[in-house]
VORONU-13341 format. One record per residue (C-alpha): residue in one letter; x, y, z. Coordinates in pm, 1 decimal. Example, Ala and Ser with C-alpha at 12.3 -4.5 7.8 and 13.67 -1.06 7.14 Angstrom:
<rec "A", <1230.0, -450.0, 780.0>>
<rec "S", <1367.0, -106.0, 714.0>>
//
This chain:
<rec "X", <-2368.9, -2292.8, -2252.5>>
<rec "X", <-2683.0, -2191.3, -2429.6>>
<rec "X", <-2984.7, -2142.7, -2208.1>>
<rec "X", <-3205.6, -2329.2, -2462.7>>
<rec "X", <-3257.6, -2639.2, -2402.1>>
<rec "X", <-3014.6, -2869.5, -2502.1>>
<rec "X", <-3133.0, -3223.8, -2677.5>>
<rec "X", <-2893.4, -3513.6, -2538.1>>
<rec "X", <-2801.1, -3729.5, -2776.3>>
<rec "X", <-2466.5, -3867.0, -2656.0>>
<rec "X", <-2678.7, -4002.2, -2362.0>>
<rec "X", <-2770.8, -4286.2, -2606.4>>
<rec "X", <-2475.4, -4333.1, -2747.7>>
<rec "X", <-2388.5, -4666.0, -2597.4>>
<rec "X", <-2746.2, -4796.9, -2814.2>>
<rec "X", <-2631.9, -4605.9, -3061.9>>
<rec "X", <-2292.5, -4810.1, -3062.0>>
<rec "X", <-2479.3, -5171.4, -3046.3>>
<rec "X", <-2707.5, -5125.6, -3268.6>>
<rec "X", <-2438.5, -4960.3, -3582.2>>
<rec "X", <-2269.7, -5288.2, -3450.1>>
<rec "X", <-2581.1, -5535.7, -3536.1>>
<rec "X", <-2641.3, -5359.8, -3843.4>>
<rec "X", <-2279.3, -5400.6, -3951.0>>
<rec "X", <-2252.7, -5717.0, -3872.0>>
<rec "X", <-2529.2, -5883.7, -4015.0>>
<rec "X", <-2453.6, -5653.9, -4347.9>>
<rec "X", <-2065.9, -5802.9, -4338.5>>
<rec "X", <-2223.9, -6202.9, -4298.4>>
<rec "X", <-2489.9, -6152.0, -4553.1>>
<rec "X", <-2198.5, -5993.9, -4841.5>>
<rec "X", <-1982.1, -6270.8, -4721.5>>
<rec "X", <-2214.4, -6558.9, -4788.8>>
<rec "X", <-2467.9, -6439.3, -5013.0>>
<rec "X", <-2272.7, -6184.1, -5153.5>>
<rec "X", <-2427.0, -5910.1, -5423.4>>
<rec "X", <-2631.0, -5947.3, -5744.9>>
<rec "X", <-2440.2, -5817.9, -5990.2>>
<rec "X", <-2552.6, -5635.5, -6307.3>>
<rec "X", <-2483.4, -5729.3, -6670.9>>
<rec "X", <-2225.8, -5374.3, -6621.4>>
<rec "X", <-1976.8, -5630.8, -6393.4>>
<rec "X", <-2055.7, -5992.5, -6500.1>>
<rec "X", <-2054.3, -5937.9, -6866.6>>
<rec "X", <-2385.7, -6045.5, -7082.7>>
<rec "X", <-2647.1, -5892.5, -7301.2>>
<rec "X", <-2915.3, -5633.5, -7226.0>>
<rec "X", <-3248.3, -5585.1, -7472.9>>
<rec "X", <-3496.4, -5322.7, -7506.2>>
<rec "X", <-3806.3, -5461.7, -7668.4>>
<rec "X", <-4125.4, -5314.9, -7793.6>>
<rec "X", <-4420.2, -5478.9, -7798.5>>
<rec "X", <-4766.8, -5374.6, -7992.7>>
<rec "X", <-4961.8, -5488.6, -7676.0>>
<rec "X", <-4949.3, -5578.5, -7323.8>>
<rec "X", <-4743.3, -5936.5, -7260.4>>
<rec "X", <-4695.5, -6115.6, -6968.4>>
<rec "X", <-4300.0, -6112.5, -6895.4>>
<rec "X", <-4341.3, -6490.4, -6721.1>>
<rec "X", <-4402.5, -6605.9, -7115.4>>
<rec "X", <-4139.6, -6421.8, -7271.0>>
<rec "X", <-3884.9, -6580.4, -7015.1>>
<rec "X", <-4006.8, -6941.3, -7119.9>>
<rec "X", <-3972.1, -6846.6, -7438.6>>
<rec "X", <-3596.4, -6751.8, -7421.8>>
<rec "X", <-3535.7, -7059.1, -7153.3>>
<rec "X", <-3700.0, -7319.6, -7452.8>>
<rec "X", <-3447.0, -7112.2, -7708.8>>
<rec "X", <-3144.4, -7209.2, -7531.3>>
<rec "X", <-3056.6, -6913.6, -7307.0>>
<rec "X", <-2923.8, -6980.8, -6948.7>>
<rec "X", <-3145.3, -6762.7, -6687.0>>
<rec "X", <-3285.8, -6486.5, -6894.6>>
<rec "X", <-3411.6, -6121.2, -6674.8>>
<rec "X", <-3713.0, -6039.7, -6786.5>>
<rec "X", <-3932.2, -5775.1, -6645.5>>
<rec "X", <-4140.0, -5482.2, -6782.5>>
<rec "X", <-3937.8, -5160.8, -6836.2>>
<rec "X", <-4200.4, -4863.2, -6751.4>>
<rec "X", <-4511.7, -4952.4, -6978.9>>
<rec "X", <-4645.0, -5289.8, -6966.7>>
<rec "X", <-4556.6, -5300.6, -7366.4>>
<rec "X", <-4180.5, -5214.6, -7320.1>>
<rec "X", <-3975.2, -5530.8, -7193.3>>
<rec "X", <-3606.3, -5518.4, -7086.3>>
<rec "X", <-3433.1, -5857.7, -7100.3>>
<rec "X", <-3072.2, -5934.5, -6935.5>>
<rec "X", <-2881.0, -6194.6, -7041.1>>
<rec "X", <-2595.8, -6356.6, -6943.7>>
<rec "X", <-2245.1, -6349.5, -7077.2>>
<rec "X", <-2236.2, -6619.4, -7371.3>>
<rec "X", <-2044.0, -6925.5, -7238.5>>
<rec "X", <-1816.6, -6992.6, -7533.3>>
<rec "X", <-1729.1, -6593.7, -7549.8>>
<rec "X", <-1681.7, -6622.7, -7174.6>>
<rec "X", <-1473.7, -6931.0, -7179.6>>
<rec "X", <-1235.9, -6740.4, -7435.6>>
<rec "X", <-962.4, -6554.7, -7209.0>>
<rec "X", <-814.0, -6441.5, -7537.9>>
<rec "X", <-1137.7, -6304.5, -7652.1>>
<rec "X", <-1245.3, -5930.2, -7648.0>>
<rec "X", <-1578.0, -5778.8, -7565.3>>
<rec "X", <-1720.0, -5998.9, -7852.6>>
<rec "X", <-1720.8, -6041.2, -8215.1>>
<rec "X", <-1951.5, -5854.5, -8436.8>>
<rec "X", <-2064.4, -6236.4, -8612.7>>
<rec "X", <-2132.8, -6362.8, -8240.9>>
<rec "X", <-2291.5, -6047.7, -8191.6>>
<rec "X", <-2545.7, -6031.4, -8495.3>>
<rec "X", <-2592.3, -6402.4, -8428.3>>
<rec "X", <-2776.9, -6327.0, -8104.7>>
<rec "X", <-2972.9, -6036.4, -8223.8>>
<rec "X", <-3106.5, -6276.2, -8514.9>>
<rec "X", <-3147.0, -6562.7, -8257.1>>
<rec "X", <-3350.0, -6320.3, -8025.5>>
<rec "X", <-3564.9, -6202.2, -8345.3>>
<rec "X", <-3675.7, -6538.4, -8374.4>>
<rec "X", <-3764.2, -6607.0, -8016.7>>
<rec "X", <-3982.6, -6295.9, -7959.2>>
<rec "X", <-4169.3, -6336.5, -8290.4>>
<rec "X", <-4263.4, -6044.9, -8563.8>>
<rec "X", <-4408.3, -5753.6, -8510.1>>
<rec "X", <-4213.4, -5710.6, -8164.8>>
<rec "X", <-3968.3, -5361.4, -8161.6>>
<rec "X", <-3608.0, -5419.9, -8118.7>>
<rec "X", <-3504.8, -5106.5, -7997.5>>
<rec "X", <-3160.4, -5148.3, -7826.3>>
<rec "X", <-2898.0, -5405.7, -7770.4>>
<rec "X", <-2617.8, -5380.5, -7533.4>>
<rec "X", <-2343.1, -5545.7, -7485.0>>
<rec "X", <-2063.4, -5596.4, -7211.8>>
<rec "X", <-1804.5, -5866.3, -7234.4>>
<rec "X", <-1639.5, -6034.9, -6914.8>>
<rec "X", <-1312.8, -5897.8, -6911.3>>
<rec "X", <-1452.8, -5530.8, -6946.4>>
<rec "X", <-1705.3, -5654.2, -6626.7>>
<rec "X", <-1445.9, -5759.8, -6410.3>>
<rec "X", <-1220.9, -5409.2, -6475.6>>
<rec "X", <-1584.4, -5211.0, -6385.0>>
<rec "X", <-1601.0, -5400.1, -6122.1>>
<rec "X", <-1214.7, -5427.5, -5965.4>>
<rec "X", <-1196.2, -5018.4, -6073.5>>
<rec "X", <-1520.3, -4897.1, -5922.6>>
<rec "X", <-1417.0, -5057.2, -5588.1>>
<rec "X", <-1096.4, -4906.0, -5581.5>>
<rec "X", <-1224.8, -4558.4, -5679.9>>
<rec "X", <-1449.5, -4649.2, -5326.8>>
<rec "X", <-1150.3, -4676.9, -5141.8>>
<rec "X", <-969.9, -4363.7, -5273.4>>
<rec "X", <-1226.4, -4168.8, -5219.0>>
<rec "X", <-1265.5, -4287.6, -4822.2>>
<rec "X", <-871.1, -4173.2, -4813.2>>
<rec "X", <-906.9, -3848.6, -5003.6>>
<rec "X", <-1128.5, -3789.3, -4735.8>>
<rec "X", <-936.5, -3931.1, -4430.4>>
<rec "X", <-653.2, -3643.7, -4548.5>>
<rec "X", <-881.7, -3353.9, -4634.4>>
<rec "X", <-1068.3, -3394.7, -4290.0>>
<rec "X", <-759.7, -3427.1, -4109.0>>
<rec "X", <-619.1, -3099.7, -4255.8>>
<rec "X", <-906.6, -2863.0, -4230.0>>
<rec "X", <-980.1, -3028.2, -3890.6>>
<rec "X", <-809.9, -3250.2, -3677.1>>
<rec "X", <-717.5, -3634.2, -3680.6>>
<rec "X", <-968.6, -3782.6, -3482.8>>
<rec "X", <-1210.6, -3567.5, -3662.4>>
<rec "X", <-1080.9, -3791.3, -4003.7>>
<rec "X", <-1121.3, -4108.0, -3792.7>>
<rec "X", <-1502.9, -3990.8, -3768.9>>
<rec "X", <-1561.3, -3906.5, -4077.0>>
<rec "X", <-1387.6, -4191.7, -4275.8>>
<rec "X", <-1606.1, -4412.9, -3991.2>>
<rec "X", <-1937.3, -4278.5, -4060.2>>
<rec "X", <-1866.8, -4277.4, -4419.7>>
<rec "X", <-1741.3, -4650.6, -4389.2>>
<rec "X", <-2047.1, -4722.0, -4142.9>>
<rec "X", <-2279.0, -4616.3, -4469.1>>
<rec "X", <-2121.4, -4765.6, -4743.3>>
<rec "X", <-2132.4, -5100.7, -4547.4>>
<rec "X", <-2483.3, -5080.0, -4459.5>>
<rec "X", <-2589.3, -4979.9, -4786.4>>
<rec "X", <-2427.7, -5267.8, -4945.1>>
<rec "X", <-2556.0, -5492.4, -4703.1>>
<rec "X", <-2902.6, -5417.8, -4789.2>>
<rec "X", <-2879.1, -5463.4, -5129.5>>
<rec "X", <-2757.8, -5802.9, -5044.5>>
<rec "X", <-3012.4, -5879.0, -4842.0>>
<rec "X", <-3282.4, -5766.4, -5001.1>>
<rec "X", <-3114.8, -5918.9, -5385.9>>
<rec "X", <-3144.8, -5604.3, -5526.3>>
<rec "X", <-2922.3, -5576.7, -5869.0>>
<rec "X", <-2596.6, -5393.5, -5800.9>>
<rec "X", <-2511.2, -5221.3, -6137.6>>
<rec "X", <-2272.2, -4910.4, -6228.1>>
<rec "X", <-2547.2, -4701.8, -6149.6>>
<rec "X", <-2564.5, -4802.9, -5774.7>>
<rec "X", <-2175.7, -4742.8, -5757.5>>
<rec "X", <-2254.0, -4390.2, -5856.2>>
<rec "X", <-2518.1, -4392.1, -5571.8>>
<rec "X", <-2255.6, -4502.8, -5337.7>>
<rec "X", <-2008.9, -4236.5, -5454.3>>
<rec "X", <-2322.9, -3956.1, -5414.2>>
<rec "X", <-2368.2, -4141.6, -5076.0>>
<rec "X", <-2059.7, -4083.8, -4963.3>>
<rec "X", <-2022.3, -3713.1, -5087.3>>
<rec "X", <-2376.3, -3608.4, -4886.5>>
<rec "X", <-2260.2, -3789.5, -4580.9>>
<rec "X", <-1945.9, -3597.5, -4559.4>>
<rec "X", <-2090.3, -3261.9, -4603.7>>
<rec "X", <-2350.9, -3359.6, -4330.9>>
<rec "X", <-2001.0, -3466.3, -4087.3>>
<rec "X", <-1844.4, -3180.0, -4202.2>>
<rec "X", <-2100.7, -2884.5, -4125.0>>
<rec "X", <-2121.5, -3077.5, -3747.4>>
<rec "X", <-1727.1, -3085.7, -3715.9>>
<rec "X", <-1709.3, -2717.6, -3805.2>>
<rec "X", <-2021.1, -2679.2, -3552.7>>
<rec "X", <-1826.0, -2888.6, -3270.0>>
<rec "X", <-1495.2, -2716.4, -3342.5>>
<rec "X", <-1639.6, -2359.3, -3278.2>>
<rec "X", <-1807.9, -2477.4, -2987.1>>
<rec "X", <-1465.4, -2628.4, -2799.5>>
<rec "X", <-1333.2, -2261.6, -2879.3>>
<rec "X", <-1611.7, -2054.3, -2764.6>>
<rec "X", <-1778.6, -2257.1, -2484.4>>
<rec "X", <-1517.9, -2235.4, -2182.4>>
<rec "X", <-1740.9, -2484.8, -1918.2>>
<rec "X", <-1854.5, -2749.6, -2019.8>>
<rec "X", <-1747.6, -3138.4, -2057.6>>
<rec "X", <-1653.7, -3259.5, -2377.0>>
<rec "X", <-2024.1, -3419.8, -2409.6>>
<rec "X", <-2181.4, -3111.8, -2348.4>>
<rec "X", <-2016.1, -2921.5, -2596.4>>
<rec "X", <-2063.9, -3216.2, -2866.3>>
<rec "X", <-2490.0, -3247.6, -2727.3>>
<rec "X", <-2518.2, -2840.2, -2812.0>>
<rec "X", <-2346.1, -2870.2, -3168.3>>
<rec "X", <-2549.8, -3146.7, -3264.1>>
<rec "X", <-2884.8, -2946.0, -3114.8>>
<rec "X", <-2763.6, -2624.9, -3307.3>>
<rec "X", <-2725.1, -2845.6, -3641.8>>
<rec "X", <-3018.3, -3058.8, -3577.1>>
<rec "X", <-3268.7, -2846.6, -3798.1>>
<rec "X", <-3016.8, -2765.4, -4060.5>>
<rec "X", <-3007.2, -3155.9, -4075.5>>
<rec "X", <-3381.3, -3242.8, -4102.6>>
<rec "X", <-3422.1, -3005.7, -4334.5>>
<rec "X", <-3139.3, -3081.3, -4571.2>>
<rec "X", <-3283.6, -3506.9, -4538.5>>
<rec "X", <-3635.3, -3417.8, -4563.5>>
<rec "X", <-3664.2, -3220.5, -4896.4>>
<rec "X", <-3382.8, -3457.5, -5038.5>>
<rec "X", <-3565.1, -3732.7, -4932.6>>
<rec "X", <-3859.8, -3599.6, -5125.7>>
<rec "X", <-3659.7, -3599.2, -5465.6>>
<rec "X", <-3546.8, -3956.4, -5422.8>>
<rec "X", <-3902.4, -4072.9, -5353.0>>
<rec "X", <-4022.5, -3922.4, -5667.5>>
<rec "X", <-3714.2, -4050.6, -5858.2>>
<rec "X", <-3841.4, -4396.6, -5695.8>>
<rec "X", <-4235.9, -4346.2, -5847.3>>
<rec "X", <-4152.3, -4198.1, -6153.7>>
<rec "X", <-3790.6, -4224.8, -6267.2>>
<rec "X", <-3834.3, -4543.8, -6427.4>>
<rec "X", <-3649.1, -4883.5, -6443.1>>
<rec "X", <-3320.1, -4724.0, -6498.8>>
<rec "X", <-3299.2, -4527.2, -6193.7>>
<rec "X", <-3498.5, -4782.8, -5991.6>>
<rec "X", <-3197.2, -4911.9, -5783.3>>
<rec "X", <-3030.7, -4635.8, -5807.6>>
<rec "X", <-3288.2, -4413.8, -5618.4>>
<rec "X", <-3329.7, -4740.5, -5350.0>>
<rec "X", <-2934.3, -4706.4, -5282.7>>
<rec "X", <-2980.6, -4299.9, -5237.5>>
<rec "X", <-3296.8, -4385.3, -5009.3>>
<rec "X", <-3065.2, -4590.3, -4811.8>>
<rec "X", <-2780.9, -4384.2, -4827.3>>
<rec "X", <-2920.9, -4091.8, -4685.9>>
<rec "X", <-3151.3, -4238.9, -4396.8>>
<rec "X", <-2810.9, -4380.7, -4233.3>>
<rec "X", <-2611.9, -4095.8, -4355.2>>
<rec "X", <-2823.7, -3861.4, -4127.6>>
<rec "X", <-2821.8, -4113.1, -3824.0>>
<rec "X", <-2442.0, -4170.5, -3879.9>>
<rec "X", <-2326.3, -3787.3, -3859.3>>
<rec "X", <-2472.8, -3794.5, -3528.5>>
<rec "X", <-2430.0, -4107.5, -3370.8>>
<rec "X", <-2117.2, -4229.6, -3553.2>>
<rec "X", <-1883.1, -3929.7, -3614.2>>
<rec "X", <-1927.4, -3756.1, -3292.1>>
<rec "X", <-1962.0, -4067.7, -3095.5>>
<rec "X", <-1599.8, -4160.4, -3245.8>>
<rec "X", <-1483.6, -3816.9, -3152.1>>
<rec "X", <-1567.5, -3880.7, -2778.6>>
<rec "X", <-1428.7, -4234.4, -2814.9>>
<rec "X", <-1104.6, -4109.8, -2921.5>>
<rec "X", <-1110.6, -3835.2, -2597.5>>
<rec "X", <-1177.7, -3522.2, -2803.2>>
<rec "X", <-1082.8, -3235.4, -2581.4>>
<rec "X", <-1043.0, -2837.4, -2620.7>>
<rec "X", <-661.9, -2808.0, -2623.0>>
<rec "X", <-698.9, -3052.8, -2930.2>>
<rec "X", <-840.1, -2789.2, -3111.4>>
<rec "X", <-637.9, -2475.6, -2935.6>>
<rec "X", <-364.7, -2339.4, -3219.6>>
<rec "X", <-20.8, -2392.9, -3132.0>>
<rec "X", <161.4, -2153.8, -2927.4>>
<rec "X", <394.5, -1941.1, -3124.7>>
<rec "X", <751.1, -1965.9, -2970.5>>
<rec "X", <928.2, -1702.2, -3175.9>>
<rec "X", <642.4, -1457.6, -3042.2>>
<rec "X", <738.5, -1563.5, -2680.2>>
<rec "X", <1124.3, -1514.7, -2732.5>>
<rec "X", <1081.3, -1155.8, -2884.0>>
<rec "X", <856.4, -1046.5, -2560.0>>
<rec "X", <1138.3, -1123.8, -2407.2>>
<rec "X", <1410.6, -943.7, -2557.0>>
<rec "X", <1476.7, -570.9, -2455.8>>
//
């Protein structure tokens, strides 16, 4: 063992294990009964960029569209207090048409005239866009399949370079993020659009490099530390990685936080998901791979390559 001294973080492990649990949990009850806010990109609607000559209060714009007809309009400033993004919903007779596409073009300049009249003259209409509900529901059925592949192409990449319960680690910490992540956009209401499934996807891919660079680490270790319990060798790999870990959350960290101040509505909830993503990445590659690994017994000879038989016949023969 390493005469430095060694930071023991599998001592906590047992915390470590309730308190994953409490934060799954409650982020399984609260997508189970309040579920997630979806985006116009998975429930189908309407999204408008408006420009307006001066500041306007978004509070009077959405009493304007409510008095016009339209069900729950999104309003909120979009970077300057002049620009105003509003979301609408999908339109009920378009939605109530299974045999209908993403919209006709007459339904389509029908709203665009009926939104020119709301909002008044002199007031920018820079972009319309539209999604209809059957292209929603395919976003939304396809992005979380490509979730799940991607947990399996994992699984089976981890298992080859590695070992099994090395994949069982992995795919859990990577699990253990996507879960909590998803929870707190539920609990918090935050809008879960197409751009915070490509957070979850980036999520997932800095997680496993972060598992992966302390498997390699605890791999090496079992082969070149001979004394030593299991938990010793897992405590040093995690102490050797430990500043290769700040360092890697810290300046990424900083990006996302400027992404938050300055990146603009767009990005908003994306950034937020990354924020997320990356604080219980870090935590989990510690306390939720290797914690698995000595759940599942990890020991040296699990690592040891096989013994070669054919070698041990021919030292045999004359």
């Amino acid at each position: 063992m390493s005469d430095r001294r060694i930071i023991n973080f599998m001592g906590q492990r047992r915390l470590a294990t309730v308190f994953s649990l409490l934060l799954l949990l409650g982020s399984v009850y609260s997508l189970a009964t309040k579920g997630l806010v979806f985006g116009l990109d998975f429930t189908g609607g309407t999204q408008i960029e408006l420009g307006y000559p001066s500041p306007v209060n978004p509070q009077d714009i959405r009493n304007q569209l409510a008095e016009a007809g339209f069900n729950n309009p999104v309003v909120v400033n979009f970077g300057a207090e002049t620009d105003i993004l509003v979301k609408l919903q999908e339109n009920p007779k378009t939605a109530a048409n299974e045999n209908a596409s993403e919209g006709s073009e007459s339904e389509q300049l029908d709203l665009d005239e009926r939104i020119i009249q709301v909002v008044g003259e002199g007031v920018e209409l820079r972009r319309i866009d539209y999604v209809g509900p059957q292209v929603g529901e395919e976003l939304r059925d396809e992005g979380g399949l490509g979730l799940l592949a991607a947990l399996l192409v994992v699984m089976l990449y981890v298992a080859i370079r590695f070992q099994y319960k090395f994949s069982i680690g992995a795919v859990a910490a990577l699990a253990h993020d996507v879960i909590i992540t998803l929870g707190f956009f539920s609990v918090v209401g935050l809008e879960f659009d197409l751009t915070v499934l490509a957070a979850l996807l980036a999520v997932i891919g800095y997680s496993l490099n972060d598992t992966i660079v302390v498997s390699d680490r605890i791999r090496e270790n079992f082969r070149l530390i001979r004394k030593g319990s299991s938990l010793d060798v897992v405590n040093e790999s995690l102490t050797q990685t430990l500043g290769r870990t700040l360092v890697t959350s810290f300046t990424t960290m900083m990006v996302l936080l400027a992404l938050f101040v300055v990146g603009g509505q767009l990005i908003h909830n994306f950034s937020i998901a990354l924020i997320a993503g990356v604080l219980v990445g870090t935590y989990s590659s510690i306390y939720v791979a290797a914690n698995v690994l000595l759940t599942l017994n990890i020991q040296r000879e699990d690592l040891l390559p096989p013994a070669k038989e054919d070698a041990a016949e021919f030292d045999g023969m004359p």
